[in-house]
Structure formats: C-alpha cells, structure tokens
ChimeraX commands (.cxc) that place a marker at each C-alpha (Angstrom):
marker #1 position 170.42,92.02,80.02 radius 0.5
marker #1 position 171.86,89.57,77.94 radius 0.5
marker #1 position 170.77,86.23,76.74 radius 0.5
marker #1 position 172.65,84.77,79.71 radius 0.5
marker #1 position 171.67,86.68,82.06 radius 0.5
marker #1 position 168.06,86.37,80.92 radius 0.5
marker #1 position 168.27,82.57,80.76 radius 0.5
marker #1 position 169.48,82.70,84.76 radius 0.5
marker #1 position 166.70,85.33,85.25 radius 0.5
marker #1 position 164.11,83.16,84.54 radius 0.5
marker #1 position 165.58,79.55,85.83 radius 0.5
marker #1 position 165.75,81.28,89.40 radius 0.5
marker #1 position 162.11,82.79,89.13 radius 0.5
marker #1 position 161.10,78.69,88.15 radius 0.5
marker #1 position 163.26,77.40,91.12 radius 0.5
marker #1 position 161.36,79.64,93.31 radius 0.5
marker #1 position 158.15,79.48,92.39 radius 0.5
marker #1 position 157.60,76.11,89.93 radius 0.5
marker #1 position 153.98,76.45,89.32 radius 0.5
marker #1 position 152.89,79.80,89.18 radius 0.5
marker #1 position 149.70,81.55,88.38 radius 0.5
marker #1 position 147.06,84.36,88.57 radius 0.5
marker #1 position 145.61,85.08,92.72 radius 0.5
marker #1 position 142.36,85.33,90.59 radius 0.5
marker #1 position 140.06,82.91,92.11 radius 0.5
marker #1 position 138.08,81.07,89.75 radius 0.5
marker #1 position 137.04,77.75,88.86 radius 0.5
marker #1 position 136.00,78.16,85.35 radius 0.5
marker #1 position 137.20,80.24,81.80 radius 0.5
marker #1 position 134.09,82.22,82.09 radius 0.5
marker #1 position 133.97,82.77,85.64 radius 0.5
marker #1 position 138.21,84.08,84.92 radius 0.5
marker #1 position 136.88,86.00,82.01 radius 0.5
marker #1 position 135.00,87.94,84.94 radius 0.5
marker #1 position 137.39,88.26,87.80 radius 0.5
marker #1 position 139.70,89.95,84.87 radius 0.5
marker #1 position 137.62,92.31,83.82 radius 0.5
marker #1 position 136.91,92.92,87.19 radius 0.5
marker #1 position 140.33,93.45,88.29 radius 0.5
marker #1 position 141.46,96.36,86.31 radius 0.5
marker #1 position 142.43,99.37,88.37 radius 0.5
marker #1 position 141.89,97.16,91.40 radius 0.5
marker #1 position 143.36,94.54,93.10 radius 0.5
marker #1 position 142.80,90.98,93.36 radius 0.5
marker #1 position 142.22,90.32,96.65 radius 0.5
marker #1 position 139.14,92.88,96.23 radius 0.5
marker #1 position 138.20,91.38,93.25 radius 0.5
marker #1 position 138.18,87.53,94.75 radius 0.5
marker #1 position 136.07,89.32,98.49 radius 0.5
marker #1 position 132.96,90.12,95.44 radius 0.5
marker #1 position 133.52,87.41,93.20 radius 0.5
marker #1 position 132.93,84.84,96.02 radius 0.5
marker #1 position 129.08,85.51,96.83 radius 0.5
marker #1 position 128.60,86.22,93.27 radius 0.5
marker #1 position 129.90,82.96,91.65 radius 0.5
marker #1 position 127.63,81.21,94.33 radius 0.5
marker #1 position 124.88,82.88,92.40 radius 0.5
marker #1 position 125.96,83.59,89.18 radius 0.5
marker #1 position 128.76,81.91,87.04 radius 0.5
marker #1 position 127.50,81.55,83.47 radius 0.5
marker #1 position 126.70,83.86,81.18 radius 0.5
marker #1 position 123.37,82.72,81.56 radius 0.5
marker #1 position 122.58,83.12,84.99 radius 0.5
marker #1 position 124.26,86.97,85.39 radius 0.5
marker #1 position 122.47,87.92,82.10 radius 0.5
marker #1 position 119.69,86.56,84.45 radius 0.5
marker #1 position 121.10,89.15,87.13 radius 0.5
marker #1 position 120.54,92.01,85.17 radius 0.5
marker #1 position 122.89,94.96,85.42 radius 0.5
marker #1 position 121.40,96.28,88.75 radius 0.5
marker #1 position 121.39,92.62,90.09 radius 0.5
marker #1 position 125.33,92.23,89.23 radius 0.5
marker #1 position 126.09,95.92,90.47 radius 0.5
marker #1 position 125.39,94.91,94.04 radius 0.5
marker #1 position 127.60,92.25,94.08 radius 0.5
marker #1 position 130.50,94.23,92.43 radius 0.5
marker #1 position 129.93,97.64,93.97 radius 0.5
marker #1 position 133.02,97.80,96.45 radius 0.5
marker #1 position 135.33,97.53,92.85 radius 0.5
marker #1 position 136.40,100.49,91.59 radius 0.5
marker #1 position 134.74,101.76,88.09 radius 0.5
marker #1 position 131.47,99.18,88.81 radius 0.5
marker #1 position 129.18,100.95,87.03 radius 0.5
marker #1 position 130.93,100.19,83.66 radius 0.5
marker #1 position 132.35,97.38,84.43 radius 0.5
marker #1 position 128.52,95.94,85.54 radius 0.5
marker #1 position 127.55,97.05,82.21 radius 0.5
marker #1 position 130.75,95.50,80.10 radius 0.5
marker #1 position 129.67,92.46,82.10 radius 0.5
marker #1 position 125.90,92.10,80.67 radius 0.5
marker #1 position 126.95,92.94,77.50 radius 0.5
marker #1 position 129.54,90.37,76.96 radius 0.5
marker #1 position 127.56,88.12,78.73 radius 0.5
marker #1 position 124.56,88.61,75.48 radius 0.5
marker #1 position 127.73,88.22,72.95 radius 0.5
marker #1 position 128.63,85.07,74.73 radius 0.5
marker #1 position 125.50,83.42,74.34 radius 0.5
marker #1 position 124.41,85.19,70.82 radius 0.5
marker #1 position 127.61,84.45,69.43 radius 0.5
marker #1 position 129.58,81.50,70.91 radius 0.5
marker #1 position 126.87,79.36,72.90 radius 0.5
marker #1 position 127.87,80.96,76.50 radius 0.5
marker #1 position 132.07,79.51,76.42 radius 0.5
marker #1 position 134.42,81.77,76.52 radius 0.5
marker #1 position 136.37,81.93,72.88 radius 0.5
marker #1 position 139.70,81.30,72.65 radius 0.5
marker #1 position 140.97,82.99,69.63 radius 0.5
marker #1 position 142.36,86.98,70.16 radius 0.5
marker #1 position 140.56,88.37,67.85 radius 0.5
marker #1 position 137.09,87.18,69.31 radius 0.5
marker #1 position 138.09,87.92,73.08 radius 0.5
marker #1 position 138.84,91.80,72.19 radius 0.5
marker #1 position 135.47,91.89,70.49 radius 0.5
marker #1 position 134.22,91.70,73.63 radius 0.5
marker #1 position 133.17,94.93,75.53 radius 0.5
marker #1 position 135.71,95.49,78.07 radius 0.5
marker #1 position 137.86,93.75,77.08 radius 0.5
marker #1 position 140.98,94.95,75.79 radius 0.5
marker #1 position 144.67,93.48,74.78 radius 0.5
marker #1 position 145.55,93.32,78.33 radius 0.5
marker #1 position 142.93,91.30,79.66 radius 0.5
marker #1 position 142.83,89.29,76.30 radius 0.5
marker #1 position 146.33,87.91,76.95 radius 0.5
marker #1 position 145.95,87.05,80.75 radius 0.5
marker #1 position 142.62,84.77,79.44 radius 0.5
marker #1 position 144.66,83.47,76.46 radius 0.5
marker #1 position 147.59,82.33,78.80 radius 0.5
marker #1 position 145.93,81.14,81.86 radius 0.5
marker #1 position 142.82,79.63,80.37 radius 0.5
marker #1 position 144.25,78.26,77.19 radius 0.5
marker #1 position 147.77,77.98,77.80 radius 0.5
marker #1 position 149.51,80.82,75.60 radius 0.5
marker #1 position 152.35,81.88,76.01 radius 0.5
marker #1 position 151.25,85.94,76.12 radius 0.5
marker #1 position 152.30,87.99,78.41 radius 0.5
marker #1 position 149.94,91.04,79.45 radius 0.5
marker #1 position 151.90,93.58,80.24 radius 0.5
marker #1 position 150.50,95.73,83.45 radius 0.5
marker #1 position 152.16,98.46,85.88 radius 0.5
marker #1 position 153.95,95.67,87.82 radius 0.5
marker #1 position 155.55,93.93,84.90 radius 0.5
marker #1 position 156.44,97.34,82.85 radius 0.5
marker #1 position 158.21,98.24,86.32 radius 0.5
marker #1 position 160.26,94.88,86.22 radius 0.5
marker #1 position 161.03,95.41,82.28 radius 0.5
marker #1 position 162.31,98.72,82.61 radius 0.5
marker #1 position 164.00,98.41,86.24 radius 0.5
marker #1 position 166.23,95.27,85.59 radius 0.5
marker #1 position 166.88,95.59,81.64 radius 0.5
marker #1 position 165.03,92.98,81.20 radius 0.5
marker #1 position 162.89,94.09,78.53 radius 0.5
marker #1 position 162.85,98.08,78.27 radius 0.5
marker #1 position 160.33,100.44,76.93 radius 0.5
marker #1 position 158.39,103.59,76.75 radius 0.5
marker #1 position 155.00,102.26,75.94 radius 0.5
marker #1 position 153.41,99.01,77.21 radius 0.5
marker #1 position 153.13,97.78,73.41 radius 0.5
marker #1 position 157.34,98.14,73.14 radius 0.5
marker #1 position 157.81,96.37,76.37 radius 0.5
marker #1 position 155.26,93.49,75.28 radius 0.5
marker #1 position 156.82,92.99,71.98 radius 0.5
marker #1 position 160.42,93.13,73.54 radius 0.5
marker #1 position 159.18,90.28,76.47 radius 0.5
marker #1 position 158.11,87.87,73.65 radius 0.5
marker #1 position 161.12,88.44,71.85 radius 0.5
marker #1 position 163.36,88.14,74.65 radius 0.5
marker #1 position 162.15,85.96,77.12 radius 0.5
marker #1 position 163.13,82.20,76.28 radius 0.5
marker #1 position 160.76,79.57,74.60 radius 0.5
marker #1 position 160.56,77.37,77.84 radius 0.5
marker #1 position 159.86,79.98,80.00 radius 0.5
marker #1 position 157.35,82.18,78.19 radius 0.5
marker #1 position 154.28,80.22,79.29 radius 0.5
marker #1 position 154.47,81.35,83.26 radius 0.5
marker #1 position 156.72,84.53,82.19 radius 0.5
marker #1 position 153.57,86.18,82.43 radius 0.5
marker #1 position 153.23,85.07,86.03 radius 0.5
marker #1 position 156.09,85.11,87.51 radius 0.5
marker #1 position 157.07,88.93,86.49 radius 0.5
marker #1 position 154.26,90.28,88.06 radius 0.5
marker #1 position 154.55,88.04,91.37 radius 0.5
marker #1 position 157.69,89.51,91.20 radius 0.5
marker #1 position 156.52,93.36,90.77 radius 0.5
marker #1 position 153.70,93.09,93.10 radius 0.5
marker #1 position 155.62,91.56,96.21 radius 0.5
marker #1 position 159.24,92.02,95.92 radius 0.5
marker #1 position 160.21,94.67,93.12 radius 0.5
marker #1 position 157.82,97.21,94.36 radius 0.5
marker #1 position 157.39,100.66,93.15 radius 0.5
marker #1 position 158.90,102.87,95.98 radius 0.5
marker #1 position 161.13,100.67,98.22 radius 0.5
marker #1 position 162.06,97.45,96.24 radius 0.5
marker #1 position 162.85,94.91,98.68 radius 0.5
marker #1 position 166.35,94.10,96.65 radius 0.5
marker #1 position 167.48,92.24,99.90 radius 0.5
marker #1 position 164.78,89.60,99.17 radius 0.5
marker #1 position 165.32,89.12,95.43 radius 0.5
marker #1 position 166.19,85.82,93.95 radius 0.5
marker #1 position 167.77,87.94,90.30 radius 0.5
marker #1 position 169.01,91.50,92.37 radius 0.5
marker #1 position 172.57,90.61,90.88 radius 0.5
marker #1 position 171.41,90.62,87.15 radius 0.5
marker #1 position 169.18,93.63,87.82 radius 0.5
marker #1 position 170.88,96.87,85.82 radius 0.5
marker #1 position 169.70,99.43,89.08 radius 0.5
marker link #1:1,2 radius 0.2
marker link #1:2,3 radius 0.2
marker link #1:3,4 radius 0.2
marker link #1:4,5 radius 0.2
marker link #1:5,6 radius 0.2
marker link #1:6,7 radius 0.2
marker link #1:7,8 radius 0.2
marker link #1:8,9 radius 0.2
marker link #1:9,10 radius 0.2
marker link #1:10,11 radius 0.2
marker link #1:11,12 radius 0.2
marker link #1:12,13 radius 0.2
marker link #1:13,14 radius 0.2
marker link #1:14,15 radius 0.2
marker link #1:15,16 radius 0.2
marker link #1:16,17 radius 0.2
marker link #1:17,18 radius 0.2
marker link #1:18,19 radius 0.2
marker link #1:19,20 radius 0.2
marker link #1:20,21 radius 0.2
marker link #1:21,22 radius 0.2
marker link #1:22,23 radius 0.2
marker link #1:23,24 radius 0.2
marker link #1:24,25 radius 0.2
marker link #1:25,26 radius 0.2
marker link #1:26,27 radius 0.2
marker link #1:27,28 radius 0.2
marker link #1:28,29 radius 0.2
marker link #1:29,30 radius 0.2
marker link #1:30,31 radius 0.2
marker link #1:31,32 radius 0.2
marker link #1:32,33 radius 0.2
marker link #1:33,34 radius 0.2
marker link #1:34,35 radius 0.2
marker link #1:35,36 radius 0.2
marker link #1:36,37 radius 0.2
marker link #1:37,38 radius 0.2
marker link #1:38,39 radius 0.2
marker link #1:39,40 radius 0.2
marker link #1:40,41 radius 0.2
marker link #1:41,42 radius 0.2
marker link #1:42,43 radius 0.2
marker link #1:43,44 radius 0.2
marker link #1:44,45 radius 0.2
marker link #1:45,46 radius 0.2
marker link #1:46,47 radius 0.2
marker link #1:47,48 radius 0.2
marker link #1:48,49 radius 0.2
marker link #1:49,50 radius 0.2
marker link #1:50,51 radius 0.2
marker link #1:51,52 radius 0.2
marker link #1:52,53 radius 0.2
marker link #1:53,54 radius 0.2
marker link #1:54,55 radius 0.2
marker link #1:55,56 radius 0.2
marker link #1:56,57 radius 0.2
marker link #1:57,58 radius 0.2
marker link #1:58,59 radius 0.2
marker link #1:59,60 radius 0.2
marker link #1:60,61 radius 0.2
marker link #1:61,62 radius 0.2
marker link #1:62,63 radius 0.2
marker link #1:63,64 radius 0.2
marker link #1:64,65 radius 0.2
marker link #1:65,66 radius 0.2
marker link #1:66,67 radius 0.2
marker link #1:67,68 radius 0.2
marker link #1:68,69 radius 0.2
marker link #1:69,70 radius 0.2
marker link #1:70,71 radius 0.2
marker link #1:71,72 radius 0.2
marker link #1:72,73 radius 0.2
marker link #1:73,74 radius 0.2
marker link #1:74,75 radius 0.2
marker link #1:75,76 radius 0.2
marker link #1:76,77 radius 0.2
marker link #1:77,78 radius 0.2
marker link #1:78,79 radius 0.2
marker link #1:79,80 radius 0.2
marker link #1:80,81 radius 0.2
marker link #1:81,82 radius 0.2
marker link #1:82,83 radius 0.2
marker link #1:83,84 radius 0.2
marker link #1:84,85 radius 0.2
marker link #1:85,86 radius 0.2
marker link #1:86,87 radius 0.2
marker link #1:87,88 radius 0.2
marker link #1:88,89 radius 0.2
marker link #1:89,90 radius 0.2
marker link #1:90,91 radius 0.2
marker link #1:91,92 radius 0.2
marker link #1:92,93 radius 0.2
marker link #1:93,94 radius 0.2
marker link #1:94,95 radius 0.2
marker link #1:95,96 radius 0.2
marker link #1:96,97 radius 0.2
marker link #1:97,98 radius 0.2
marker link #1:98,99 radius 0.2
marker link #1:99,100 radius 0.2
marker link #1:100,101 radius 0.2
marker link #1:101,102 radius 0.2
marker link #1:102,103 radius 0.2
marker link #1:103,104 radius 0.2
marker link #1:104,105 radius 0.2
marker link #1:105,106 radius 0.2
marker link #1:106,107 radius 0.2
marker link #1:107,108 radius 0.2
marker link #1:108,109 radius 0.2
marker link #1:109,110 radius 0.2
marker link #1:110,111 radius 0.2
marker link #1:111,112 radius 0.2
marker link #1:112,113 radius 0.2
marker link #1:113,114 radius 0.2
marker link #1:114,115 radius 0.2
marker link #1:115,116 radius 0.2
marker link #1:116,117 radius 0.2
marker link #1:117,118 radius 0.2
marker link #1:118,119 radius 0.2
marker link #1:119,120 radius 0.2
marker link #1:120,121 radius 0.2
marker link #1:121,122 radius 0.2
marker link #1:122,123 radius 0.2
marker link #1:123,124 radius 0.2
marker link #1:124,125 radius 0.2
marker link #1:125,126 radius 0.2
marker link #1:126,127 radius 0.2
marker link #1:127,128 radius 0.2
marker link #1:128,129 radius 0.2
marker link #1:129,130 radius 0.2
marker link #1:130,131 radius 0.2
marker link #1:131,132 radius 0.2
marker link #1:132,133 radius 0.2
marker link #1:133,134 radius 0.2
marker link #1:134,135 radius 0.2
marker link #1:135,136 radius 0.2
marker link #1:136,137 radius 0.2
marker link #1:137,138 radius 0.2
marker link #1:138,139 radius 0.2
marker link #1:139,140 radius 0.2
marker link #1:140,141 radius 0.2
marker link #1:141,142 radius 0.2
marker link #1:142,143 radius 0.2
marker link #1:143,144 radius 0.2
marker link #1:144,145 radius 0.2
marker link #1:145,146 radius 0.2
marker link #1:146,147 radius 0.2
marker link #1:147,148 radius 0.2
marker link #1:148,149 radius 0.2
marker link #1:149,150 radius 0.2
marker link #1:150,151 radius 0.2
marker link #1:151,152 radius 0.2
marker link #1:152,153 radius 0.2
marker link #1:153,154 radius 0.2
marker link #1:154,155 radius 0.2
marker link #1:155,156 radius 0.2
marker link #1:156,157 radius 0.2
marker link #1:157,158 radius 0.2
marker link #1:158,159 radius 0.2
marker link #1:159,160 radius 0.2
marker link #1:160,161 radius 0.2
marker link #1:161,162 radius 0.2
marker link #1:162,163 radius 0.2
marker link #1:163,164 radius 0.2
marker link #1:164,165 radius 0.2
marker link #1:165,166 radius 0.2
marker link #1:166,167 radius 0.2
marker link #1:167,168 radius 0.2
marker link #1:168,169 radius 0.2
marker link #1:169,170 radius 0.2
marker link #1:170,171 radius 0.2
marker link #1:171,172 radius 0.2
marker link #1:172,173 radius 0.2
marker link #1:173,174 radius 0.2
marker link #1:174,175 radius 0.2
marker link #1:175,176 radius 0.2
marker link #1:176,177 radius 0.2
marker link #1:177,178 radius 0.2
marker link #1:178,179 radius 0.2
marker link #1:179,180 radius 0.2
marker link #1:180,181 radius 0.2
marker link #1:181,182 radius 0.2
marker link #1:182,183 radius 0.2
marker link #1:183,184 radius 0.2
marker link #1:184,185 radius 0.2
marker link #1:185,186 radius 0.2
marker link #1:186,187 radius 0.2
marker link #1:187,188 radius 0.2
marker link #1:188,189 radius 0.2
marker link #1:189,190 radius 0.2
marker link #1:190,191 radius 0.2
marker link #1:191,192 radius 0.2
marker link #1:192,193 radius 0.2
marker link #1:193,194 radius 0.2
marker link #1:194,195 radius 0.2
marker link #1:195,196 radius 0.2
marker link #1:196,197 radius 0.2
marker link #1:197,198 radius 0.2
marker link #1:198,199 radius 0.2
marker link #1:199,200 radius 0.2
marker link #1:200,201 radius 0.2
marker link #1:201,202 radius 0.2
marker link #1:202,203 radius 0.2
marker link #1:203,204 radius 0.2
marker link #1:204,205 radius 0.2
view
C-alpha cells in the first residue's frame, strides 16, 4: 500500500467513524489502567459486565488495595487468567501509591514498570489517557496490517514499528482505534465481511 492509498485508507476510516475510541468503560486513567489489564485474552464486553460492580466499590488504588487480592478476585473471577491478573492488580496498586501518589504515570518507561503491564497495554494507556499517538498492536490490528498491506510483518514489534512509520501524522492519534474497530467487526479472522468495508478496494487480498 502506497502513500496514496494509505492516505485514502485512513480519510475513509475518519469519515466513518470521526471520534473513535476504546469499548473500555471507564471514567478515570486509573480505573482504564484496570479495565486494560483486565482485558487481555478477553474481551471487552466481559471486561466492562465485572468492572461495573467493581468501580462502584473500588476505583482508586486506594480503595482495591483496601480490597485485598481475595476481595478483587470476586469481582473479576468470570475473566479469564483472574488469579494473576487479581494479583498484578494489588501490586500495581502498592507501586501506585508508594511511588507516584495513587495517579496513573504517564511516561513509558514508568507504566511498563508496572506488574502486568507490558508494551501492549502501555501504549493503549499512553494513547487514550494521554493522547499519544501509539498504536498497540493486538491480534485484530496485526490481522489488518498483514491482510490489506497496510503495514506487514512477522512479529508484532515489525508491524508496530512499520504502523508508526507508515501511517500519516494526522491520523496516528485514533489509528490505534480505528484498526482494531476495523479487525474486530468487519475484517474478521475467518469470513471478513469485505462487502461491508469502507477500504476493500485498497486491500491487497
């Protein structure tokens, strides 16, 4: 895909959808933070059904450090991988406080200190909460990269690096967005609805 092509790529994603974002709900950085870590290897929707009693409860680092690991596994126990992730939880919940007075830090380097928390979910916080334009590369949007020649790549690192070299300045803010809307409803893994997409003529399959 071509500079061109790329440029018309993105413009028709924006015309579509002009405002997109994550289907995380969440009303704070720290209670995003959560739903994140929360979310990997499941879905959102089951993510938002356990995060909504628990943020009635419990959405500082405080107040779930106040939970206590069992207290914070029964709200998260229909997520897949709750054990660890309850524990992740606590534990960056102590570094929070200890370390940067409960708020949720914004630089890269701080965010992957945290446990759980690796480049992936560091660039969805870095983008959504504090605007930058990082693109976390998951299944959906490695799908989308490699299907339409967008951004190719064996490895998620390759396709990451070619996204932010390739996508263009004014669109790399909701890039991140708008690629994995994209993967997760319409560019699906075993039947792509190609019929329903807005960029099927740029796409290289």
């Amino acid at each position: 895909m071509n500079a061109k092509q790329r440029q018309t790529f993105f413009s028709r994603l924006q015309a579509q959808n002009p405002h997109p974002t994550t289907e995380l709900n969440y009303s704070s950085h720290f209670e995003l933070l959560i739903a994140v870590m929360l979310s990997a290897q499941a879905t959102d929707k089951s993510v938002n059904k356990a995060t909504l009693p628990l943020f009635k409860v419990a959405n500082t680092a405080q107040t779930i450090l106040a939970l206590g690991e069992d207290g914070l596994r029964e709200y998260i126990k229909t997520i897949g991988l709750f054990n660890v992730k309850a524990r992740n939880i606590i534990k960056t919940c102590q570094i929070l406080i200890q370390q940067h007075n409960g708020e949720v830090p914004s630089e890269r380097q701080s965010l992957e200190a945290l446990p759980g928390v690796g480049r992936k979910t560091a660039n969805v916080i870095l983008n959504t909460a504090f605007g930058e334009p990082t693109i976390a590369v998951d299944t959906h949007i490695f799908r989308v990269s490699n299907r339409t020649g967008l951004a190719p790549g064996k490895t998620v690192g390759v396709v990451e690096k070619q996204l932010l070299s390739r996508v263009p300045k004014k669109y790399q803010k909701e890039a991140h967005h708008w690629l994995i809307l994209l993967g997760r409803y319409t560019c699906v893994a075993r039947k792509p609805k190609c019929q329903q997409c807005v960029v099927a003529d740029l796409c290289e399959s």
